[in-house]
N, C-alpha and C positions, 0 to 999 in steps of 0.2 A: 504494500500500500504506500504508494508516494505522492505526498499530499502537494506535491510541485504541480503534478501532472491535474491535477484537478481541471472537471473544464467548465465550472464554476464556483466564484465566490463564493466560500461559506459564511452567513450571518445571520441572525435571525431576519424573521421577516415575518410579514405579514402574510393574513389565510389566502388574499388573494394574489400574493407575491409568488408564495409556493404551489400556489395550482398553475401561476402562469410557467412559474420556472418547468413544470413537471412536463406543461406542454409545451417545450421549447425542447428539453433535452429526448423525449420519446422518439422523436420525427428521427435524429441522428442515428438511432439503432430497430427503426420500423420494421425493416426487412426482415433481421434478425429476428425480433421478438415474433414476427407474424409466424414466420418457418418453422421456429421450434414450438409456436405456440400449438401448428395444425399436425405437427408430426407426433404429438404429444396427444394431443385432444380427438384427432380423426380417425384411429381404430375405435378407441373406445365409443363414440360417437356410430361408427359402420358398424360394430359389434349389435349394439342395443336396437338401431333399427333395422337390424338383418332382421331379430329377433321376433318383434313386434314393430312391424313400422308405422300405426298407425296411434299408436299408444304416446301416453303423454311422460311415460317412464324414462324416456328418450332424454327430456329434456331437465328431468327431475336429477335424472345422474349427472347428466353434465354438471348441472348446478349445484350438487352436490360435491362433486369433484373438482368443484374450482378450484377451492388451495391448492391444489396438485399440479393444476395446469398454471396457474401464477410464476410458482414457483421458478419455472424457468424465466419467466418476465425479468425476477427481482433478480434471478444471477445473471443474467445482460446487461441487466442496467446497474446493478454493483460491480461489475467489473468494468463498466463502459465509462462510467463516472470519475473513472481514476488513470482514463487515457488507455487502456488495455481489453477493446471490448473481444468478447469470446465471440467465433463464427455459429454458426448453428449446429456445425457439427460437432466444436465444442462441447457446444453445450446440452447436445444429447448422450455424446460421448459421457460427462459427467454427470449426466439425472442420479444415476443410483445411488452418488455419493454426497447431494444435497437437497434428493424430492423425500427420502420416507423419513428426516428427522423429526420426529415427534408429528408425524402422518393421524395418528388414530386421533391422538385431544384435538389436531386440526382439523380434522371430520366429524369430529362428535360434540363437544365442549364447547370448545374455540368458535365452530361453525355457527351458530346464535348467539355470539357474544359481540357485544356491544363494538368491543375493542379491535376486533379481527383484523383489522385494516393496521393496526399497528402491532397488532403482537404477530402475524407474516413474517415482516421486514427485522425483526428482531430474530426469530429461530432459524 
């Protein structure tokens, strides 16, 4: 982590400063996040409407399983952050060794709690 490479200023700021920063640095690693997002997300997704396609179970897993699919999100843009973004193959290359920590409380617990959006980017 070298806080040189940063490719932006850290300070505080304001609710609306940090939504704007958030969409300013996505657009630089879109691609990235899109690819691992659907390589990650689209068997599971073909699995469920093989199964029943007309069923609304479909959409209830995905939604269920979204910590899982984030996941890749936050490790793009935590490495992209610091000048070092990962390619997609990356970063499916490394799933197994930062999508199942603490997987079950982030499905179960975590997943109706208030906080979810911040306790993510923390584990």
């Amino acid at each position: 982590m070298n806080l040189e490479r940063l490719i932006f200023v850290p300070r505080y700021r304001k609710k609306w400063e940090a939504v704007d920063l958030g969409f300013r640095i996505v657009p630089m690693f879109w691609q990235t996040m899109l690819i691992s997002w659907t390589i990650v997300s689209l068997p599971i997704f073909l699995l469920f409407s093989l199964i029943d396609p007309l069923s609304y179970y479909t959409g209830v897993v995905i939604w269920w399983l979204k910590p899982l699919f984030e996941r890749t999100q936050l490790y793009i843009l935590s490495y992209g952050i610091f000048g070092n973004a990962p390619t997609w193959k990356d970063t499916i290359k490394s799933l197994p060794s930062y999508a199942f920590q603490q997987i079950f409380s982030s499905l179960f617990w975590r997943r109706i709690s208030f906080t979810r959006s911040l306790d993510l980017p923390v584990i």
